[in-house]
N, C-alpha and C positions, 0 to 999 in steps of 0.2 A: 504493500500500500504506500502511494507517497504523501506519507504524510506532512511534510511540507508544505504542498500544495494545498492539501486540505483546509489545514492551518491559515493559508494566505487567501485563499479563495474566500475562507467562513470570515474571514476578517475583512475582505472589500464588500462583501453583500449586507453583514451587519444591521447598517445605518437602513437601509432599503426595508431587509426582515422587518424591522423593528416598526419602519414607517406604515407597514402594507397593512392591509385590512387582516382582522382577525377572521374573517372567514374563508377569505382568501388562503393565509397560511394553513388551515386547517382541511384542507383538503390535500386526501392520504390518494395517494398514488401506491403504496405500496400495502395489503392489510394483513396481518401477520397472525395469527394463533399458533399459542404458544401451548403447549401442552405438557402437564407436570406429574409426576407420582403419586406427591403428596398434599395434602392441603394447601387451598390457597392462604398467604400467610402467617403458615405454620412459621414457626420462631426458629431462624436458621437459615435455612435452603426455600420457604415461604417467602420470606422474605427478599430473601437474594433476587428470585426471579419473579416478584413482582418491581422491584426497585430497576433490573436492568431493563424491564420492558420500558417503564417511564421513564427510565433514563434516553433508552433510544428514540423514542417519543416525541420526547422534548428535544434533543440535540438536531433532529433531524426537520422540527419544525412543526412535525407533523405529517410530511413527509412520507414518512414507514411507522406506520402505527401497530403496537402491538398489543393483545388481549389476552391476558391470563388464565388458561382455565385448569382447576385443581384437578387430582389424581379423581377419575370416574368422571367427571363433567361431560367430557366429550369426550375421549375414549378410556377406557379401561386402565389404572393404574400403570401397569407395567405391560401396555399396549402403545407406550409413546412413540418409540422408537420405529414400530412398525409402519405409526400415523403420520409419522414424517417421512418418510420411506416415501409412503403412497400418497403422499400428498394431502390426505385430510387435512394434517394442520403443517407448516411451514417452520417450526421450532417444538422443540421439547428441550427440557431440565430435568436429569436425572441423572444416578448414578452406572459409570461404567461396571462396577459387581451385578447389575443389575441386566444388563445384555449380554454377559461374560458367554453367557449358556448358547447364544446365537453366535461368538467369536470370541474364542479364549483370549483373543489379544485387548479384547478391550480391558480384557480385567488389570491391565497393568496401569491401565490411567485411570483407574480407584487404586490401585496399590499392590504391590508384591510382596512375601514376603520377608522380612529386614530390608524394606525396600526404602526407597527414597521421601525424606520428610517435604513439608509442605513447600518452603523455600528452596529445596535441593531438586524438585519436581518442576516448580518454578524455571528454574536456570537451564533444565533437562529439556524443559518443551519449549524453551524462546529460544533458547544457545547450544545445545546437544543434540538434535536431533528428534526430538522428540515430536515434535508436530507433522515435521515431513512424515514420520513412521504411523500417525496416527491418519493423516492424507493416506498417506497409501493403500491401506486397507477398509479406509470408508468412504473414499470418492468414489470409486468404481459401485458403491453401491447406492448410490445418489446422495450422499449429505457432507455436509463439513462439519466438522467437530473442533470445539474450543473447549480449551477447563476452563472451569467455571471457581476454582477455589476449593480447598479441603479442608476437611473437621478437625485435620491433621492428627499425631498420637492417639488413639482411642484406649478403649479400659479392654481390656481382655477378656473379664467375663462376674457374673454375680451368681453366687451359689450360696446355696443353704447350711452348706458345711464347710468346716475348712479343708484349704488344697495343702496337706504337708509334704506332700511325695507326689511323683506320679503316678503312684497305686489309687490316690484319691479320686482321679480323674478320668481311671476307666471305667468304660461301660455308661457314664454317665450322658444321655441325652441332652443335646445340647446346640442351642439353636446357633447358628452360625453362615455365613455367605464367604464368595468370594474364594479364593485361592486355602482361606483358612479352611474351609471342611474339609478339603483334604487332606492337608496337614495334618487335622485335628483327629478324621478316622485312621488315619496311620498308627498313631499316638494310642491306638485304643479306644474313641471316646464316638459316638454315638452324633454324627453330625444331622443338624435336621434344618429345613429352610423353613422356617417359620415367616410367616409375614408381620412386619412390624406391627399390626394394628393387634393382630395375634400373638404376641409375644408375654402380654401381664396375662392373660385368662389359660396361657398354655400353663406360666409358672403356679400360676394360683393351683389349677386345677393339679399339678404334679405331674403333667404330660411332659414338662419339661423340667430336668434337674439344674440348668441353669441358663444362662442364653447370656452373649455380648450384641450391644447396638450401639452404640455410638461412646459417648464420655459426660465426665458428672454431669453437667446441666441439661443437655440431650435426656439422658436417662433417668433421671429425677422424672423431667416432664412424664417420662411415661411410669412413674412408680413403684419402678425396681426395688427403691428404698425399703419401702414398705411394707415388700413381701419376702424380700432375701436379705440375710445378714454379713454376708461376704463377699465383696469387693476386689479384684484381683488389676494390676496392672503393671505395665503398660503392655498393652497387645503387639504380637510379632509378626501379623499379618496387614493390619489394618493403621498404618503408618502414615497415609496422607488421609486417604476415605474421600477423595477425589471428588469433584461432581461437576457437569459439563452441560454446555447448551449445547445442540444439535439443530441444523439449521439445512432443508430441503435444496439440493443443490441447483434446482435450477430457480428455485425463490433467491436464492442469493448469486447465481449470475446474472439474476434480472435487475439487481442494484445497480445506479450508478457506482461508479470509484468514491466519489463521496461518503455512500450512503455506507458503503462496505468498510471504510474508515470510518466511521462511524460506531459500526458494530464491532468492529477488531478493537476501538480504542476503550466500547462499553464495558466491553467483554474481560482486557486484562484491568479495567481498574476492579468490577464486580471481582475477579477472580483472588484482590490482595483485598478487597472488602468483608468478604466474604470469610475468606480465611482469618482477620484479623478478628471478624465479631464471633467466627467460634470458637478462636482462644479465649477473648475478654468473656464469654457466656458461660465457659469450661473453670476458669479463673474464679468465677460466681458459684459456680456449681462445686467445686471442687470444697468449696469455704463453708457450703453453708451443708453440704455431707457430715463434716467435721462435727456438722451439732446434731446429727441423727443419732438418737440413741439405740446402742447394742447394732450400730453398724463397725464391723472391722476392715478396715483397707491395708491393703501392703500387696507385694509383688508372688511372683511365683519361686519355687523351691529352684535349685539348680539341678538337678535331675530334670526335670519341667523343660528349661531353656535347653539343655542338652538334647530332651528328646526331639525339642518342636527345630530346632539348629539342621538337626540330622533327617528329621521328616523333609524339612523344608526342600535340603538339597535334593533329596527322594522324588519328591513331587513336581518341582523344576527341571531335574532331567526328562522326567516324562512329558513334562508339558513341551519342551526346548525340539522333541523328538514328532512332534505334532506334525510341525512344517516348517520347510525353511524360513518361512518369513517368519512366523513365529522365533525360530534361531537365532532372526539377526536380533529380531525386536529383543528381545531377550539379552543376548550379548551385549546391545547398546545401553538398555536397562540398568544391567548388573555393573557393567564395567562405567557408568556414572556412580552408582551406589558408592564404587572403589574409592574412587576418587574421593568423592564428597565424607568417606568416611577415615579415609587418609588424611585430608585436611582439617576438618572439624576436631581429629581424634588429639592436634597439634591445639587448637583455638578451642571448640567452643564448648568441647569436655574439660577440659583440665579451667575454664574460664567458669562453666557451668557450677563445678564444684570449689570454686574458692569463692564464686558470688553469694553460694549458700552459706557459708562461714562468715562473708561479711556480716550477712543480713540477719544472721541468728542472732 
């Protein structure tokens, strides 16, 4: 996109915009439906993607207008992807764990596991490669794909009892997405897709022994609290938790270069908004845990990280062996991991742990 141009063009028109009749301006040339998972508004990712729709909205004049409709509105929750495909609607917001099942590579832009954190995923898909790789295998199927920002770190999982061993952990049913169930049935443990909405009335009823969703303030909202008194983290799977707009590819060749700058520029500010407000939400959640009573938090046993370390590799060779592309995808993935964990291992661990001595 040159966005120079952009920049210089939206600044000679300005004075004109601003003169011109309000109805004038408002007439949309471009109408866009956006289609979502989850509730419209929902606190998080509700938000996100009603804020970029008005963002594009507004920047564009009015221009490329777009309408949000929540998960079931218009189509079927985890039927977005399809409805952009075919055209029903022109965007969708959702999670890449969430179409994994239709192309195991998406699952790497939610997350791999000990894969790449929010800012290192960040720098992978502007500066590493990442977006050509994520181009390559969803242009040919008619869409473009942008992230959208991640919930980054999540919690690993809430259960009834505590995990002191890996003995604790098998057999246990236990709701989980993404690269994790496999992992996790390796390991022993009973992986099951439960749907988020389904997640508190499976643990109530004991159809589920424990289940991971998101992180404290996420998981609060849905009252994990309440019904389970153990707390486990940080998750080995679910490192960024990823979430993307998806946008019907010949709706968006039918953009001016404008309008397409436009949505590239919406797109990576939502994608650092996004992520900022579900740390500051997680930060919230994380604090006000602390005052649940007879809840316990802390991490997993080392037998635990050894097995899920060892599953891990297990499971990535076989996914690595899928298909070539998959391979490269894979090797590009892993060998930014390296990197970012060679440098951070020098800065922002040994920085991480003396900041906490400051502040104690």
């Amino acid at each position: 996109m040159h966005r120079r141009k952009f920049l210089t063009t939206s600044a000679i028109a300005l004075p004109t915009a601003l003169a011109a009749p309000a109805i004038g301006r408002a007439q949309a040339k471009h109408d866009w439906k956006l289609v979502t998972s989850l509730p419209k508004n929902l606190p998080g990712p509700g938000v996100s993607a009603q804020r970029w729709a008005e963002r594009i909205t507004k920047m564009s004049g009015g221009e490329l207008n777009v309408t949000v409709y929540g998960g079931g509105e218009l189509v079927p929750p985890f039927g977005t992807q399809e409805a952009v495909e075919n055209g029903t609607a022109q965007a969708y917001h959702g999670s890449g764990s969430w179409f994994a099942g239709r192309d195991i590579s998406h699952a790497f832009f939610f997350s791999g596991p000990f894969g790449l954190l929010f800012d290192e995923m960040h720098a992978w898909m502007y500066y590493g490669g990442g977006q050509e790789l994520l181009d390559e295998f969803t242009n040919p199927r008619g869409l473009q794909i942008f992230i959208a920002g991640g919930s980054g770190v999540q919690t690993f999982g809430w259960f009834k009892k505590p995990i002191n061993s890996l003995d604790d952990l098998r057999g246990l049913n236990f709701r989980v997405t993404g690269f994790g169930a496999s992992v996790l049935n390796k390991i022993g443990m009973n992986a099951v897709s439960t749907p988020p909405g389904e997640i508190f009335p499976a643990l109530q009823s004991g159809a589920l022994d424990g289940a991971e969703w998101v992180g404290p303030s996420f998981d609060q909202a849905f009252g994990l609290q309440k019904i389970m008194s153990h707390m486990y983290a940080p998750s080995f799977g679910d490192v960024y938790g990823g979430i993307e707009f998806g946008i019907n590819l010949d709706a968006w060749n039918a953009l001016s270069e404008d309008l397409q700058t436009i949505v590239v520029t919406a797109t990576e500010a939502e994608a650092n908004r996004s992520s900022a407000d579900a740390l500051n939400m997680n930060l919230d959640g994380l604090a006000a845990l602390k005052e649940v009573e007879g809840l316990t938090t802390g991490t997993l046993p080392e037998d635990v990280w050894e097995a899920l370390r060892k599953a891990s590799h297990e499971v990535m060779d076989e996914v690595a062996a899928t298909n070539d592309f998959v391979a490269k995808l894979m090797d590009s993935y892993y060998s930014y991991v390296k990197r970012a964990s060679e440098y951070k291992g020098l800065y922002d661990v040994v920085l991480s742990e003396e900041r906490a001595k400051y502040v104690a």
